[in-house]
C-alpha positions as CSV (number, residue, x, y, z in Angstrom):
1,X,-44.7,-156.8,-185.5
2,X,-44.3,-153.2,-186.7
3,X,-45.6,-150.6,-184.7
4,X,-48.2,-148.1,-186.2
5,X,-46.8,-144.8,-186.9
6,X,-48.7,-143.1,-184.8
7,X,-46.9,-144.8,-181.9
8,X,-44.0,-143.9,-183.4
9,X,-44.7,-140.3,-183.9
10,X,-45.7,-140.2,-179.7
11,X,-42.4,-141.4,-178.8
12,X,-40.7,-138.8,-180.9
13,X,-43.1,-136.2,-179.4
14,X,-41.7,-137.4,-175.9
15,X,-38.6,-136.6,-174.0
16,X,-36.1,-138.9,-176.1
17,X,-38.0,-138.2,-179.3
18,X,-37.3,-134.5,-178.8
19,X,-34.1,-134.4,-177.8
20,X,-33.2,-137.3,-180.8
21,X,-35.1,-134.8,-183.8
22,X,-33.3,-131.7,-182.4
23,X,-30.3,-133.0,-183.1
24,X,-31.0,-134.9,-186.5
25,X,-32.8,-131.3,-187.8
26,X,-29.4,-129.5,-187.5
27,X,-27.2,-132.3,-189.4
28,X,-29.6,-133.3,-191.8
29,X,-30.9,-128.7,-192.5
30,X,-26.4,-128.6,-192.9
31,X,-26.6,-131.1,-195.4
32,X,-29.4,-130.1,-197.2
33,X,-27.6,-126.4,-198.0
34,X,-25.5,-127.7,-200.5
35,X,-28.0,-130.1,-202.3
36,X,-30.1,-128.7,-205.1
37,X,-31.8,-129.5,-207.8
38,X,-35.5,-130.4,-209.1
39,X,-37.1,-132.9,-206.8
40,X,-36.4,-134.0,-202.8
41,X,-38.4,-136.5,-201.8
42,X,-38.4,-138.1,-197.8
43,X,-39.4,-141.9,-197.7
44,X,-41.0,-142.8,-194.9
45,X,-42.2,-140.4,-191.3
46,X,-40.1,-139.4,-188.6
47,X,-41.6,-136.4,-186.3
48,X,-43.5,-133.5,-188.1
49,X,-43.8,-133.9,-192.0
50,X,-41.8,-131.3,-193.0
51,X,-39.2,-131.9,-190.4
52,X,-36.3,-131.9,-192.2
53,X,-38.1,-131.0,-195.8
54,X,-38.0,-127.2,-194.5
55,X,-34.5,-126.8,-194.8
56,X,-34.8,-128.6,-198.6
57,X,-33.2,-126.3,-201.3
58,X,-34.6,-128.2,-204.2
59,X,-37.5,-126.2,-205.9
60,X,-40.0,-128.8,-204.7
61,X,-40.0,-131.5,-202.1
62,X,-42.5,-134.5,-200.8
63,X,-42.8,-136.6,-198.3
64,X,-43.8,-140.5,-199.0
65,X,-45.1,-142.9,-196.4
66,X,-47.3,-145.0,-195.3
67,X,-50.8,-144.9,-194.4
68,X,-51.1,-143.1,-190.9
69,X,-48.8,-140.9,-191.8
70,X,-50.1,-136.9,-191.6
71,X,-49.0,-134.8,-194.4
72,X,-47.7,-137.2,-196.8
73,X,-47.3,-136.2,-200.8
74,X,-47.7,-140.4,-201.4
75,X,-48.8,-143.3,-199.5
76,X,-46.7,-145.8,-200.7
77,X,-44.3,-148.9,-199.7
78,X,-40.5,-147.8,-199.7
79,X,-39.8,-150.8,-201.3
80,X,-42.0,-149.9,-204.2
81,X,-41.9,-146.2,-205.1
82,X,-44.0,-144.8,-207.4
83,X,-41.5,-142.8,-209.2
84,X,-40.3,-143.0,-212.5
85,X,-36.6,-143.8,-212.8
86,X,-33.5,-141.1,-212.5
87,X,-36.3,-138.5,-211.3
88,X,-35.4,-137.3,-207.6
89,X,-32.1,-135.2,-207.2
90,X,-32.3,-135.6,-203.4
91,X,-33.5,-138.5,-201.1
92,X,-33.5,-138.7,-197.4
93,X,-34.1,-141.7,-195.3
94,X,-34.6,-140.7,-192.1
95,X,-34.1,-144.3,-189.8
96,X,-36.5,-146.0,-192.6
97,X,-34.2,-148.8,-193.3
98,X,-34.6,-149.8,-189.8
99,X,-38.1,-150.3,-189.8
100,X,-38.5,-152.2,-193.3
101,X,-38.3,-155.8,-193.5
102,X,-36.3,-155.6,-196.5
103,X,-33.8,-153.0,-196.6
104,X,-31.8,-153.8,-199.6
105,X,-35.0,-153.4,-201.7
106,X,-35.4,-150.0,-200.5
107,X,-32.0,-149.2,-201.5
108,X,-32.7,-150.7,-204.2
109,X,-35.5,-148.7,-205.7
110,X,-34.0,-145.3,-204.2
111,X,-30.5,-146.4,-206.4
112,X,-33.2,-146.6,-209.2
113,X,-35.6,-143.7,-208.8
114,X,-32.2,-141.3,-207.9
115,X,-31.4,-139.4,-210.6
116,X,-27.0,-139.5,-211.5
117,X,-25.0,-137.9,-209.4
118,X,-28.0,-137.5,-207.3
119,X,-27.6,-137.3,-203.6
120,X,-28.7,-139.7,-200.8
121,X,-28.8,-138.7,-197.0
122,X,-29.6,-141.7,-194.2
123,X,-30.0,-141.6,-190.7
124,X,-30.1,-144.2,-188.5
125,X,-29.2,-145.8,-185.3
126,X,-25.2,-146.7,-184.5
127,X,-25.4,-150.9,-183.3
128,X,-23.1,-150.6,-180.5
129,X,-23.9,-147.2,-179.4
130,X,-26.2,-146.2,-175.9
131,X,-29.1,-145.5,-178.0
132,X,-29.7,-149.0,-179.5
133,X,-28.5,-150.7,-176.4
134,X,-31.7,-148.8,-174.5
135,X,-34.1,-149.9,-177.6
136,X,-32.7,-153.6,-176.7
137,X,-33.7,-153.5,-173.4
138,X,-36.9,-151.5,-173.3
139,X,-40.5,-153.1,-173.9
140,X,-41.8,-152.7,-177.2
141,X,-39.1,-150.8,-178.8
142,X,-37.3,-147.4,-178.3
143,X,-38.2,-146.0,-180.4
144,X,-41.3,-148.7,-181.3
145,X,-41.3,-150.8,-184.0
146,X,-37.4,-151.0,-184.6
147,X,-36.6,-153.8,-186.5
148,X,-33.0,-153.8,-186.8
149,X,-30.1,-151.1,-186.6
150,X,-27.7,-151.3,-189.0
151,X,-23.6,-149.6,-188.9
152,X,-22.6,-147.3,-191.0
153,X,-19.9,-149.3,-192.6
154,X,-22.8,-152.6,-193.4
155,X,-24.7,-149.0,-195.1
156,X,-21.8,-148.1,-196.4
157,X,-20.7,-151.5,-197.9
158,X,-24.4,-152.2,-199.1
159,X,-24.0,-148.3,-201.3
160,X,-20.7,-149.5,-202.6
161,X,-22.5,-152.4,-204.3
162,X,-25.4,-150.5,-205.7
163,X,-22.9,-148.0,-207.3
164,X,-22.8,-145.3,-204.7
165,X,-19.6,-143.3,-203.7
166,X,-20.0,-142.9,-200.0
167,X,-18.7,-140.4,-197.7
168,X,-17.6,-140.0,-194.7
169,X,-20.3,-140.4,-191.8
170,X,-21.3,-137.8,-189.4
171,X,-21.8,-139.2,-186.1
172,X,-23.5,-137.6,-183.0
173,X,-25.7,-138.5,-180.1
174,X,-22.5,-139.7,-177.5
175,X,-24.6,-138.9,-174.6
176,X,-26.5,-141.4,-173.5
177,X,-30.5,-141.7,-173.9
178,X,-30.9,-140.2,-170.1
179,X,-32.7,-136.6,-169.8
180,X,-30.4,-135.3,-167.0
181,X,-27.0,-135.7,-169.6
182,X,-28.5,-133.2,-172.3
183,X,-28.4,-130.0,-171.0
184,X,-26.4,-127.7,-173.6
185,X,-23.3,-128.2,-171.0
186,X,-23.3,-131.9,-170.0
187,X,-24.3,-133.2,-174.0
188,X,-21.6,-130.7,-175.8
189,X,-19.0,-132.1,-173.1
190,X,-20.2,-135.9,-173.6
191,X,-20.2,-134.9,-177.1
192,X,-16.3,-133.9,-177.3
193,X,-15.2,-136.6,-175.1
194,X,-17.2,-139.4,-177.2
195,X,-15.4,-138.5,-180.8
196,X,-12.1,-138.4,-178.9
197,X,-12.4,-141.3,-176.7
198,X,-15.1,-143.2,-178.3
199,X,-15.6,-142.1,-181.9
200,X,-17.2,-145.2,-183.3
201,X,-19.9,-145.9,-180.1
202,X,-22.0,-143.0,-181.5
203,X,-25.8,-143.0,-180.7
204,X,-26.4,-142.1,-184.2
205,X,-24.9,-141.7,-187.2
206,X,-26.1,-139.4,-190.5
207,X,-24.3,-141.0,-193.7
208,X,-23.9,-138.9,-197.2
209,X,-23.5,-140.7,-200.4
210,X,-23.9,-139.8,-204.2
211,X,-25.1,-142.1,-207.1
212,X,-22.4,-142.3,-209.9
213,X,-22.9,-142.2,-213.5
214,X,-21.2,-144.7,-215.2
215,X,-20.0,-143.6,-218.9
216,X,-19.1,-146.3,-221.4
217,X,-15.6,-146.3,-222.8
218,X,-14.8,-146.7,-226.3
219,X,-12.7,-149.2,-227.7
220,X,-10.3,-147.8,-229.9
221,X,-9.6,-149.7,-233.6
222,X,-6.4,-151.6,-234.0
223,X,-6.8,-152.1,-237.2
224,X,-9.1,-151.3,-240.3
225,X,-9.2,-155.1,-241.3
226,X,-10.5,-156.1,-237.8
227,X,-13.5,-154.3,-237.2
228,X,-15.3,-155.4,-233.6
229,X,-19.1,-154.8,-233.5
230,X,-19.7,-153.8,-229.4
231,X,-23.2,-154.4,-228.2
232,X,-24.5,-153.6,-224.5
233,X,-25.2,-157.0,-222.2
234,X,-28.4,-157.5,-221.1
235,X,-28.4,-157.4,-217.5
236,X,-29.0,-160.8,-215.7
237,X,-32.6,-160.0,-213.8
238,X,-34.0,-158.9,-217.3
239,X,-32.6,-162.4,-219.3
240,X,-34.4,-164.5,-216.3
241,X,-37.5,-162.9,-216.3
């Protein structure tokens, strides 16, 4: 059973929590520098509401959860946005995938509602790395109400389908989920040694990716006696419904 956010929203105010949305506020704030546009819109709570929306440099930005969640634009499920389609220029998911019980329809809709060329910025948990082995092994969830964690390349390779070019990941959190290892001098030496030594067994991982426009491609006339008539397919979910 998922926990309720407000559960959620203690353990990030603890220890762990802290030290975890520290470090996600710088990567996600470098991000967001070079993303503009109209709209960014956050699905789903992860620490304060405007967390990572203050470093947004869209002209407006939103966030959408669900209910229990303080300072949300929209209560709303992430697997049905109430957005029109090609609207937002920038979406963050910040570890919502892992919580859902249906990721690929959140990707889904955010592939829909994201406007082309339109960027898309997920956090979440690395499988194999210290952090998820803790929420494995700890009663009722570390953070609570973890469903699942998910690798960057699975992300990655679920993007590639929906039409997204993905880049590369940025990954971080390679000291392990223990106070005493992340003082500034023990985590930036864990942190060197773990993208040397160990540079897949992150904690966590911050994946960038872009939605491509696809342009259609004229077919050039052979001949003036053969003229071909070219008509768009109906895609395959509209003909069975």
């Amino acid at each position: 059973m998922n926990a309720h956010p407000r559960d959620r929203g203690e353990w990030l105010a603890g220890p762990l929590g802290r030290i975890l949305l520290e470090q996600e506020r710088e990567r996600v704030g470098d991000s967001l520098e070079c993303a503009f546009g109209l709209y960014c819109v956050q699905i789903g709570a992860w620490g304060e509401h405007d967390a990572f929306l203050a470093h947004a440099r869209t002209r407006r930005a939103a966030l959408i959860a669900m209910p229990g969640a303080s300072g949300a634009a929209l209560i709303a499920e992430p697997a049905a946005l109430p957005l029109q389609s090609d609207s937002v220029d920038v979406m963050l998911l910040p570890h919502t995938l892992e919580f859902e019980p249906d990721p690929h329809e959140v990707l889904r809709e955010v592939a829909r509602v994201l406007r082309g060329e339109g960027e898309l910025l997920v956090l979440g948990f690395e499988p194999l790395g210290s952090w998820s082995l803790r929420d494995a092994f700890t009663r009722g969830g570390s953070p609570p109400g973890l469903r699942r964690t998910i690798s960057e390349r699975r992300l990655a390779d679920w993007l590639k389908l929906l039409g997204f070019e993905v880049g590369a990941a940025e990954r971080f959190l390679y000291a392990p989920p223990l106070r005493s290892l992340h003082t500034a001098k023990a985590r930036g030496w864990l942190e060197r040694i773990g993208r040397r030594a160990w540079p897949r067994l992150s904690g966590a991982y911050l994946l960038h990716a872009r939605k491509r426009v696809h342009s259609m491609t004229p077919v050039r006339q052979r001949s003036r006696m053969r003229t071909a008539v070219i008509g768009v397919a109906e895609p395959a979910a509209r003909r069975a419904s």
